[in-house]
C-alpha positions as CSV (number, residue, x, y, z in Angstrom):
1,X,0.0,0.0,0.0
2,X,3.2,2.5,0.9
3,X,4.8,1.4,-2.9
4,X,0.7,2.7,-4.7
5,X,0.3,5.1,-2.5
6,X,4.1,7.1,-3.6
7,X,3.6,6.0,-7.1
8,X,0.0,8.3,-6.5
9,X,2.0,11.1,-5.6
10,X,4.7,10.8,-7.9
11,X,2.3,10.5,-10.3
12,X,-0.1,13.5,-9.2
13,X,3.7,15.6,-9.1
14,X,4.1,15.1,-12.7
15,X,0.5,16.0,-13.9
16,X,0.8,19.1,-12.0
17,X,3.9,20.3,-12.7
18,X,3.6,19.0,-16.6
19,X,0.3,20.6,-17.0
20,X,1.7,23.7,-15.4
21,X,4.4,24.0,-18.2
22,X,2.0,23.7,-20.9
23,X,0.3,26.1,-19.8
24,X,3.2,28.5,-19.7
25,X,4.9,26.9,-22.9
26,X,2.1,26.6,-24.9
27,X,0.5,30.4,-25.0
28,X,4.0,32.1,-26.3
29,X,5.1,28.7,-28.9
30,X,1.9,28.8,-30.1
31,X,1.5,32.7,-30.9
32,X,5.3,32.4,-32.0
33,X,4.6,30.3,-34.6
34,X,1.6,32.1,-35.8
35,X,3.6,35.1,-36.2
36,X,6.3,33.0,-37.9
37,X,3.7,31.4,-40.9
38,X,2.3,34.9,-41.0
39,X,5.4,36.4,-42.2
40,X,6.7,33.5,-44.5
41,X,3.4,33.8,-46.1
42,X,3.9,37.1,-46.8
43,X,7.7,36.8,-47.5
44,X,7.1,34.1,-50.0
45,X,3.3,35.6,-51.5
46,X,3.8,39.5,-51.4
47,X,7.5,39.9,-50.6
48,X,9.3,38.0,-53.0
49,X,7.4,38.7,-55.9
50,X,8.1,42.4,-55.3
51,X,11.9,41.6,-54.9
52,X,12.0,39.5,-58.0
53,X,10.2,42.9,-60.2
54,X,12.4,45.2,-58.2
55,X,15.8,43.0,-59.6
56,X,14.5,42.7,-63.2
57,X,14.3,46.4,-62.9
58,X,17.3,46.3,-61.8
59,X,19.1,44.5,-65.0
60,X,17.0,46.5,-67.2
61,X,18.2,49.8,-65.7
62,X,21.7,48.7,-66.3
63,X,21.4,47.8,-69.6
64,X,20.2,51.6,-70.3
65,X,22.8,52.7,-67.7
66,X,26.0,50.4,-67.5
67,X,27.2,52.6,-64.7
68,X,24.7,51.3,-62.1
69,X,26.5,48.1,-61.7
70,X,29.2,50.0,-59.8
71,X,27.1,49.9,-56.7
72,X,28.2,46.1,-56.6
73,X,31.6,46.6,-57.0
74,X,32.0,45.6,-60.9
75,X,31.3,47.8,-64.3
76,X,29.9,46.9,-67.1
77,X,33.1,47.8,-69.4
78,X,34.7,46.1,-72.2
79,X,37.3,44.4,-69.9
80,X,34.6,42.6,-68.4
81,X,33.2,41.7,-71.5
82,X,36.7,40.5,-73.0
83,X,36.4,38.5,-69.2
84,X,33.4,36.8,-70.2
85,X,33.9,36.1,-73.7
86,X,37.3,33.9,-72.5
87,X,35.3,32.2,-69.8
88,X,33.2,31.2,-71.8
89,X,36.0,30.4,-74.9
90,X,33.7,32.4,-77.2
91,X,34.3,34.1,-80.3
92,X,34.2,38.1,-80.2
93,X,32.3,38.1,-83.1
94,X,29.6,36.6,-81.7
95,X,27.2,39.8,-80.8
96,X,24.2,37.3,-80.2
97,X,26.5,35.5,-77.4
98,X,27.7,38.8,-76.7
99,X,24.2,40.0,-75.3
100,X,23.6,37.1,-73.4
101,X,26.6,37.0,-71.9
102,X,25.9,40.4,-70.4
103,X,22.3,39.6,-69.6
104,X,23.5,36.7,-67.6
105,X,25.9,38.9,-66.1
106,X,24.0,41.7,-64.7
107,X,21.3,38.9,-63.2
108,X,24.3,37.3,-61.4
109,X,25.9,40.0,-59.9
110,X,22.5,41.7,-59.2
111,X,21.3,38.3,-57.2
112,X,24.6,37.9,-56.1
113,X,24.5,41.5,-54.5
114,X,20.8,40.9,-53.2
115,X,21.4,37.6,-51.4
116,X,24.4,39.6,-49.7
117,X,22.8,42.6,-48.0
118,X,20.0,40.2,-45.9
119,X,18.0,44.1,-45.0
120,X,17.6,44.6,-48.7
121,X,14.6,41.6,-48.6
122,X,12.2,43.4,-46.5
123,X,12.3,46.1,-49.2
124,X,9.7,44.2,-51.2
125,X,7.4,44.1,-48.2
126,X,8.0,47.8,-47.9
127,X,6.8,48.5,-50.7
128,X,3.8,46.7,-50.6
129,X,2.7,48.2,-47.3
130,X,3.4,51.7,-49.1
131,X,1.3,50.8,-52.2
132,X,-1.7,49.8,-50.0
133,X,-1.4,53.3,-48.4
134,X,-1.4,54.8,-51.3
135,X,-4.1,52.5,-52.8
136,X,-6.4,54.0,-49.6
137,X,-5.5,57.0,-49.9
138,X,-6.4,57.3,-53.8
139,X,-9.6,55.6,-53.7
140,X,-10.5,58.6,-50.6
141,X,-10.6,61.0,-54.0
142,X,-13.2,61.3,-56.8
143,X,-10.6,59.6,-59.3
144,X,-9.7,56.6,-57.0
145,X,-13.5,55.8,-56.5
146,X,-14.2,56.2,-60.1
147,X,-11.8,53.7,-60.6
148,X,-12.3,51.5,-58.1
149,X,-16.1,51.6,-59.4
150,X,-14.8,50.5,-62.7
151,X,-12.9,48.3,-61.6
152,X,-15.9,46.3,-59.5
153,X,-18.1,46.5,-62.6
154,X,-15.1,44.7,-64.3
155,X,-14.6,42.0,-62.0
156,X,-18.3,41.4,-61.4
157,X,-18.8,41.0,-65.4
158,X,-16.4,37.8,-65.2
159,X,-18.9,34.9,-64.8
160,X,-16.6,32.7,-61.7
161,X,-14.9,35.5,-60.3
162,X,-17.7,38.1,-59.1
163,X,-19.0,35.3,-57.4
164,X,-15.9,34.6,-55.0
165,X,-15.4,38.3,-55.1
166,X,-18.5,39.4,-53.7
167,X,-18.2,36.9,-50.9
168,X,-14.4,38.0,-50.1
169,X,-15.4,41.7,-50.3
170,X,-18.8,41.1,-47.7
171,X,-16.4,39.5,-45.3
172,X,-13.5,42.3,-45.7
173,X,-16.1,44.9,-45.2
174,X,-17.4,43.5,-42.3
175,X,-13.7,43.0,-40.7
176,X,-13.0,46.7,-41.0
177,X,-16.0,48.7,-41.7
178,X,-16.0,50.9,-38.5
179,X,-19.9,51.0,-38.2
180,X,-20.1,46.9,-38.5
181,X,-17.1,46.5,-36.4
182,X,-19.0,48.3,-33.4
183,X,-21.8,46.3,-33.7
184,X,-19.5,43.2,-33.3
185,X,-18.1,44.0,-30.6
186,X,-21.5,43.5,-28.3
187,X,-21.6,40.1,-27.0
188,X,-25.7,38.7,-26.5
189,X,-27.1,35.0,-25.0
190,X,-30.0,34.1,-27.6
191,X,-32.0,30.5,-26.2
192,X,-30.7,28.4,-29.5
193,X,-31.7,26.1,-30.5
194,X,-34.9,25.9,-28.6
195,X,-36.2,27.5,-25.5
196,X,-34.4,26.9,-22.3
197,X,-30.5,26.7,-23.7
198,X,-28.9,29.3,-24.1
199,X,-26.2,29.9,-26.3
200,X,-23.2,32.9,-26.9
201,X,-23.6,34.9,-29.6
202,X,-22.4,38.4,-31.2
203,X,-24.9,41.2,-32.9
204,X,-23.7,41.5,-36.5
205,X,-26.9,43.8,-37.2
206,X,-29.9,44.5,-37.8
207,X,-32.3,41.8,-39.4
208,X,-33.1,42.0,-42.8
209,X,-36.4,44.2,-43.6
210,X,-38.4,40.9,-45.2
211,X,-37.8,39.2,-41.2
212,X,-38.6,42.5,-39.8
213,X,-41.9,42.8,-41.1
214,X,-43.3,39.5,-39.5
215,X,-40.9,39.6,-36.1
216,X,-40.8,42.9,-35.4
217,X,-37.5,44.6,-33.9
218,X,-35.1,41.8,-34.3
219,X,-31.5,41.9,-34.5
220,X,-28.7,39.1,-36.5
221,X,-26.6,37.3,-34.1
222,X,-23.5,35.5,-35.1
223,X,-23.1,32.6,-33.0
224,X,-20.0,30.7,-33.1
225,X,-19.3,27.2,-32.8
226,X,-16.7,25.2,-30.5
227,X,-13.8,25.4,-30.8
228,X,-13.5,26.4,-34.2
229,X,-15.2,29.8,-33.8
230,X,-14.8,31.4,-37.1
231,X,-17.6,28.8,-38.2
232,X,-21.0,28.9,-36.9
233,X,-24.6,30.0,-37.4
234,X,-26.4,33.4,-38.3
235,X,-30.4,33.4,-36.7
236,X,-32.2,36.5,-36.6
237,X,-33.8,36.9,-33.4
238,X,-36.2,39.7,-31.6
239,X,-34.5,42.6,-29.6
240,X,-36.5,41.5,-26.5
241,X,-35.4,38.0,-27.1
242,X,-31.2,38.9,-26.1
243,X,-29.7,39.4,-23.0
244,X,-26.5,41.6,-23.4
245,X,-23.2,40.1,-22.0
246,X,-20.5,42.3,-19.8
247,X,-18.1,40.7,-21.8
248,X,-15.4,41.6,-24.4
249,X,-15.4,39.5,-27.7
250,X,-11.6,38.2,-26.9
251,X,-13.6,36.8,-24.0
252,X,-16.4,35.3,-25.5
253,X,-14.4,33.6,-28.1
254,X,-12.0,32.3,-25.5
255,X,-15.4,30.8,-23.9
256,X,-16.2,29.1,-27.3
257,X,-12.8,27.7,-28.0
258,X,-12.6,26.0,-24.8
259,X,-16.1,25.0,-24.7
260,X,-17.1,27.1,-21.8
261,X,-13.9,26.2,-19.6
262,X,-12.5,29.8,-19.7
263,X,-14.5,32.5,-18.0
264,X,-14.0,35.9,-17.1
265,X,-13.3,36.1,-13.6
266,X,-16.6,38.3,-12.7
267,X,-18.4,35.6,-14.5
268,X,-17.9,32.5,-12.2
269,X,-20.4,31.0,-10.5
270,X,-19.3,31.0,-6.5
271,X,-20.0,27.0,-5.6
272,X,-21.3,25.9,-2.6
273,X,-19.0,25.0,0.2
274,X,-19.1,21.3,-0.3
275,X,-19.1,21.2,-3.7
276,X,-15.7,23.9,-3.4
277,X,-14.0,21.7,-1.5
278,X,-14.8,18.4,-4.5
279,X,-14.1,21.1,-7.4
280,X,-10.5,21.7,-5.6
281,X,-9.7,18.0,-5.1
282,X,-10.8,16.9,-8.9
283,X,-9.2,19.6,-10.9
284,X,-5.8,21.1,-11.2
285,X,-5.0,24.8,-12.0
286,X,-1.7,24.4,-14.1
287,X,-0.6,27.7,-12.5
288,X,-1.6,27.8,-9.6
289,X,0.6,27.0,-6.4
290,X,-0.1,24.1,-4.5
291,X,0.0,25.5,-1.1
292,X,-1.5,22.0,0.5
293,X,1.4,20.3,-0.6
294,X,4.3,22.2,0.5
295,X,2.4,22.7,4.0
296,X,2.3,18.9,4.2
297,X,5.7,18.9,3.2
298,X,6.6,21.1,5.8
């Protein structure tokens, strides 16, 4: 009985102490290596495509400009040329070789010069954060939203695309339209799916005016589903029906993720003395000290 009743212990040591390392490790790996995907995402999708425009410019500015091939150390001269032609034990004659000799040239040292200055890669995601500003702040004028209409009318005349479009563009002006944005951020309990359970939801707006006519004030509720809450349902529901939450929305997703095991502080139920006292002995709080323990060590 001494032998189980250690190997208990040991046991109940390692849960507590493992579970309490998770719960440390996991937060800060986890967010790390969203942030890590996130930026070879857009390294490899926005970045690098920008880099590779920015070199061919790059080449084709030295081709008009020799000169510009001194910022790597080298010139585009006739030395160099006379360099090449011997490496490559061709003919002088040969102007057709000639030009791709140089071609091949410039794209070397040019790639050579990129991969040697590491800073120089985040030049391509510079620019693409400047040429969204500057996309927003040409589409605030009466030319950029003439465009942009144009543009719309374009896309939505292709028979595939304005259908993917108009989805993409509903959920992008839902995510930063400042109006819609507000209205996400209340968090309501709606009784779904029937009367009696009650279920977490966020106001995405008002109903549309076709439900309004036969239920009256009603509102559109977003309620996500556990524990992926980016998916879920959209019910349409009376005003007088809700009851508004004190919480945030980074709250209230935290809530659906875990399935209801996270909870804001202020909204825990305070359990009855007996019960306490079983709640304490069947669950573990990763980081929480256990004060029992070292006391009966002591």
């Amino acid at each position: 009985m001494g032998a189980n009743k250690k190997n208990r212990i040991v046991k109940g040591h390692f849960k507590r102490f493992f579970l309490r390392g998770l719960a440390v490790v996991l937060p800060s790996a986890l967010t790390l290596w969203l942030f890590v995907k996130a930026y070879q995402w857009v390294d490899s999708a926005i970045a690098q495509p920008i880099n590779n425009g920015l070199q061919w410019m790059i080449v084709k500015l030295m081709e008009v400009w020799p000169g510009l091939a001194s910022f790597a150390g080298l010139d585009a001269s006739n030395t160099n040329l006379e360099k090449l032609r011997k490496a490559a034990d061709l003919s002088p004659t040969n102007e057709s070789r000639d030009t791709m000799l140089l071609a091949d040239w410039r794209d070397g040292i040019v790639q050579s010069w990129w991969n040697d200055h590491w800073y120089i890669h985040i030049v391509g995601l510079i620019v693409a954060i400047v040429a969204v500003y500057i996309a927003g702040r040409l589409v605030g004028g009466f030319i950029g939203r003439v465009l942009y209409r144009y543009l719309e009318r374009l896309i939505g005349s292709i028979p595939v695309v304005k259908k993917i479009y108009s989805w993409v563009k509903q959920v992008v002006d839902f995510l930063f339209a400042q109006e819609q944005a507000a209205q996400f951020n209340r968090v309501v309990a709606v009784e779904y799916p029937r009367k009696g359970i009650w279920s977490v939801g966020f106001q995405t707006g008002d109903s549309l005016r076709s439900i309004s006519a036969k239920s009256g004030n009603s509102i559109t509720v977003f309620i996500p589903s556990s524990p992926t809450p980016f998916t879920g349902y959209t019910i349409t529901i009376p005003r007088a029906d809700i009851i508004e939450l004190p919480i945030t929305v980074e709250e209230a997703i935290g809530f659906a993720v875990s399935g209801g095991v996270l909870r804001p502080d202020h909204q825990r139920m305070p359990a009855p003395a007996a019960q306490g006292r079983l709640d304490d002995q069947e669950t573990v709080d990763p980081l929480a000290e256990d004060d029992s323990a070292s006391n009966q060590g002591a």
